[in-house]
N, C-alpha and C positions, 0 to 999 in steps of 0.2 A: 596482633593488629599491625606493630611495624613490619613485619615480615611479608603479610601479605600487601602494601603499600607499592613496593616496588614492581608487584606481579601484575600490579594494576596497572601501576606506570606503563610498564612494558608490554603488557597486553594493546594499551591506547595509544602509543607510537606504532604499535604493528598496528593496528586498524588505520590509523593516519596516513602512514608509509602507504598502505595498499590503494588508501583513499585517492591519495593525490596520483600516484600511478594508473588508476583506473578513470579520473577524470583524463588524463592527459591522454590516452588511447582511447578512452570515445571520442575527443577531439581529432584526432591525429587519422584515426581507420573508418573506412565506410567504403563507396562505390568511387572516391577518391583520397586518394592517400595524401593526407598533409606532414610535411616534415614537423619535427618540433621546432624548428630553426621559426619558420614562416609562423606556427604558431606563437609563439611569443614576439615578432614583430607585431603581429595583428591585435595582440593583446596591449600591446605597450605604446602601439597607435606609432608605428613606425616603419609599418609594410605597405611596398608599391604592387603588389600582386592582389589586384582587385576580385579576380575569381575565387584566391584563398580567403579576401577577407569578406567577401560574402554566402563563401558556404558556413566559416564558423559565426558570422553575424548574426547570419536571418534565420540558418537551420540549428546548425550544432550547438552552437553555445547555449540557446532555449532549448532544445530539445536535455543537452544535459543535465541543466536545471531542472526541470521536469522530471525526469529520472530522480533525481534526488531528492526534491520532495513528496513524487509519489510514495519512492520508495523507502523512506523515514516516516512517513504517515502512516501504512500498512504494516510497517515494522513497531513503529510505537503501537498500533491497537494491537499487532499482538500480544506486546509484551505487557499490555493492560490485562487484555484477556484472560491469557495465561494465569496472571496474577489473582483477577478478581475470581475467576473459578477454580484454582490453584488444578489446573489442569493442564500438562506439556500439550496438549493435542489440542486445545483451544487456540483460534487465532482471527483474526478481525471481521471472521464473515461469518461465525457460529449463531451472531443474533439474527442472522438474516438480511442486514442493510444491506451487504451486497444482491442477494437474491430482488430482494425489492425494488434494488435501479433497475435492475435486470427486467422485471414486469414491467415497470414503469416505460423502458424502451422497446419492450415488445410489443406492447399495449399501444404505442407510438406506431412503431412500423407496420405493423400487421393491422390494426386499426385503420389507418391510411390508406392501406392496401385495399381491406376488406369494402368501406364503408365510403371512402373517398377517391376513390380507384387511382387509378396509374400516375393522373398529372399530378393531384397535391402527394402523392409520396413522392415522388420527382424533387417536389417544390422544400423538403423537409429541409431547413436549416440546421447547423448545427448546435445554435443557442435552443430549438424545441428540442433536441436529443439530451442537453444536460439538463434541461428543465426537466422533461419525462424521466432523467433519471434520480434527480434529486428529490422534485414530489414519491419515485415510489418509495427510496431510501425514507423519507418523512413518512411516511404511512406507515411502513412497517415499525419504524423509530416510536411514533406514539404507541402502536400497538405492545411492545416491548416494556415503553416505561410505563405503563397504564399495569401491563401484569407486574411487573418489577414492583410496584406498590402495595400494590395486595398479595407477593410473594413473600415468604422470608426465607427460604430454601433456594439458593444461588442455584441448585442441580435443576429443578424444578424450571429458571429461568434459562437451563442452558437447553433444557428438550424444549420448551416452548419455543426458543430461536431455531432451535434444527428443524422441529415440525412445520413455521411458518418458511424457511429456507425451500422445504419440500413441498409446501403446498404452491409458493410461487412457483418453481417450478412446472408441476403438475400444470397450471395455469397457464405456464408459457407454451406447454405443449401440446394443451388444445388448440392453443389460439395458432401454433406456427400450423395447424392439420386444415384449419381455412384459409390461410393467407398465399398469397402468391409465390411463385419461385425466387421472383425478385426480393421480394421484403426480405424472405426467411435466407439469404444469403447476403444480402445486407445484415440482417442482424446477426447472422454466425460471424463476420468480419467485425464487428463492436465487439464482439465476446472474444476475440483474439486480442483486445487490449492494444493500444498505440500512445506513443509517448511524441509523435511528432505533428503529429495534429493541434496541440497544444498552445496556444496564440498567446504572445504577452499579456494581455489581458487576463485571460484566463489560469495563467501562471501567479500573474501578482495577488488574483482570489485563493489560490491553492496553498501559495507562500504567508498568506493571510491564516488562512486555517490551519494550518501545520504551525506557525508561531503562538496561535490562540492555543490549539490542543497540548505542544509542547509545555507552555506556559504553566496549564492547569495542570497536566502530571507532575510537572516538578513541585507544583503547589501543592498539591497531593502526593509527595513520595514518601510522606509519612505514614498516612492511611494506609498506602502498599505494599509498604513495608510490615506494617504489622497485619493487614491480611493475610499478605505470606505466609503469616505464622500460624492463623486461624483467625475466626471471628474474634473467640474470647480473649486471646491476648491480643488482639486489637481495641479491644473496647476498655483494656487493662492499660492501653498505651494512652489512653481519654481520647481515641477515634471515637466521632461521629458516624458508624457503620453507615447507619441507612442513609443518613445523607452524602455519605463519599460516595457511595454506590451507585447512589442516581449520579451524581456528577460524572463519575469515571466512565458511567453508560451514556453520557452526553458527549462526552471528550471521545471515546472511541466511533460513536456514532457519526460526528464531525469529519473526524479521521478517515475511515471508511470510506463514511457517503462521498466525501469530499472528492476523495482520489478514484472513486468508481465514477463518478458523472465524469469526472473529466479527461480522465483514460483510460476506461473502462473495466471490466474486471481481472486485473492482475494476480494469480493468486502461487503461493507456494512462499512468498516473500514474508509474509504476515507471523507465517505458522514458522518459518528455520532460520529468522532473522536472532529471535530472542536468545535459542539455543545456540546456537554460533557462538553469540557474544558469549551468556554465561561459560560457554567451554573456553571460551579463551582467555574470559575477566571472570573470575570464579567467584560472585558475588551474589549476595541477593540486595544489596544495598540502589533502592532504583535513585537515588543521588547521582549512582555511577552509571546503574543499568540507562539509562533514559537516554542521555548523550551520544554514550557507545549504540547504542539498539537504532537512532537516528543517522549517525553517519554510516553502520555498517549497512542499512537496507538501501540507503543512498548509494552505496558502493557498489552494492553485490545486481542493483537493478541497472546502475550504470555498463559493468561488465556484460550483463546479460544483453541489454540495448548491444554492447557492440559486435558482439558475438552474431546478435539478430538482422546487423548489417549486413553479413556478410563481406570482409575488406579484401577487395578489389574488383567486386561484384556487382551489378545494379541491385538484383533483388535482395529481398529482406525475409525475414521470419517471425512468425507472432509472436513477440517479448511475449505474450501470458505460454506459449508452449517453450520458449526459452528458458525460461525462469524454472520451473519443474526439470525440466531437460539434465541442466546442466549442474540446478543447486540441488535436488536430491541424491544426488551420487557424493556429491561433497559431505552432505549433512549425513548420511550412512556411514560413509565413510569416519568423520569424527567422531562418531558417539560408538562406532565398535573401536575405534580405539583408543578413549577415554571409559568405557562401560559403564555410563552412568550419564545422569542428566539432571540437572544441579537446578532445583525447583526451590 
């Protein structure tokens, strides 16, 4: 154990080091280039360049934050995920919550379109797009824990979540075969996911839920720990199986839904955040995994946003096609050459 101590250390300065360097280049790169100089004037409340300190005011600085908590919320449900079905390929969208905002806002647009024609989908707010997304995440949420009840075979509840994943679907793509041109590319631009749309308000709920869900894994990193290992040597540790279970499925559902209503579905972050870390912090202790697994999705979603800039460009790129793009080649890349995957 002392041995491995040090490996940890040094794993979570390299995650930190990358952290802070990655916030400071989404700050700095985009379709205007800010020095670091001007940057920490405007931070330190000591800069006269009123155009710097209102692009990092009103845009950059939120939209970073945003990044960081979507992307530490999608990164902690996977590494729940993972855990509770002790499965590498598990990651925050397996139960379907994401699938289900996804209805929820198709059922919204295409609905509007169909039934209410042109001017009320015109008139759609953004507060009815995270409501339609959060009621369909709840729909599918009860339907899950309702089976989860009457389950005692975690496998059993991981096809039940891919089956309802595939029937929303299914669902969405009747409904996109009636609806207009307009709706159904409205809604393919939601499914590209956005992190700058994200209004203080709606940050401080997110930042909300990501301290809540945090809170409860760390309350839970017992349970996780000895799931990890199996049911029976968790029940051998005096875990409450069936009731971690539902909670962990409450905390990841939070998680999820949370960061899918509010910028919508990001995906690739959930599922290569987990494995990152353990390759670099070679643990199954989630004491340690929980924090690293949080800052690293924070990071890797920030890098990906800057990238989706484009710096020195106007135009941008859809963070959910960035994220796959750029993090699947990286995550290929470590696991052939570590050849293994530390579950």
């Amino acid at each position: 154990m002392t041995n491995k101590r040090p490996r940890f250390s040094f794993g979570l300065m390299i995650l930190g080091f990358i952290f802070v360097l990655a916030f400071i280049l989404n700050l700095s790169l985009g379709s205007v280039i800010i020095p670091f100089e001007s940057i920490w004037k405007v931070i330190s409340g000591q800069s006269t360049d009123s155009s710097a300190f209102y692009i990092l005011v009103d845009y950059r600085l939120p939209k970073a934050f945003a990044a960081l908590t979507v992307g530490g919320s999608l990164a902690l449900s996977g590494l729940i995920m993972q855990t509770f079905f002790r499965n590498p390929l598990a990651g925050p969208f397996v139960l379907g919550i994401s699938s289900g905002a996804s209805l929820g806002v198709a059922v919204l647009f295409f609905g509007s379109s169909i039934f209410l024609g042109g001017v009320a989908f015109q008139n759609l707010s953004r507060l009815s797009i995270i409501l339609a997304s959060s009621a369909g995440s709840a729909v599918v949420f009860g339907i899950i824990l309702t089976v989860a009840l009457r389950l005692k075979d975690v496998m059993g509840l991981l096809i039940v979540g891919l089956m309802l994943g595939s029937f929303t679907a299914a669902i969405v793509t009747i409904l996109s075969n009636f609806s207009s041109a307009e709706a159904l590319q409205r809604y393919v631009f939601w499914t590209y996911g956005s992190l700058g749309n994200i209004n203080p308000t709606e940050l401080n709920y997110m930042i909300a839920f990501v301290a809540l869900g945090s809170g409860g894994a760390l309350w839970l990193s017992k349970s996780l720990n000895g799931l990890l290992m199996g049911e029976s040597y968790a029940k051998s540790m005096g875990v409450a199986v069936k009731k971690n279970r539902t909670l962990l499925l409450v905390i990841t559902s939070l998680l999820a839904g949370a960061s899918t209503a509010f910028a919508g579905p990001i995906g690739f972050v959930g599922l290569a955040v987990p494995h990152l870390v353990r390759l670099l912090i070679p643990t199954g202790d989630h004491r340690i995994l929980i924090p690293a697994v949080l800052m690293t999705g924070g990071t890797l979603l920030l890098l990906c946003d800057t990238l989706s800039q484009l710096p020195g460009f106007e135009g941008t790129l859809p963070i959910n096609g960035v994220t796959s793009l750029i993090g699947a080649p990286i995550l290929v890349s470590l696991i052939l050459s570590k050849r293994k995957i530390l579950m």
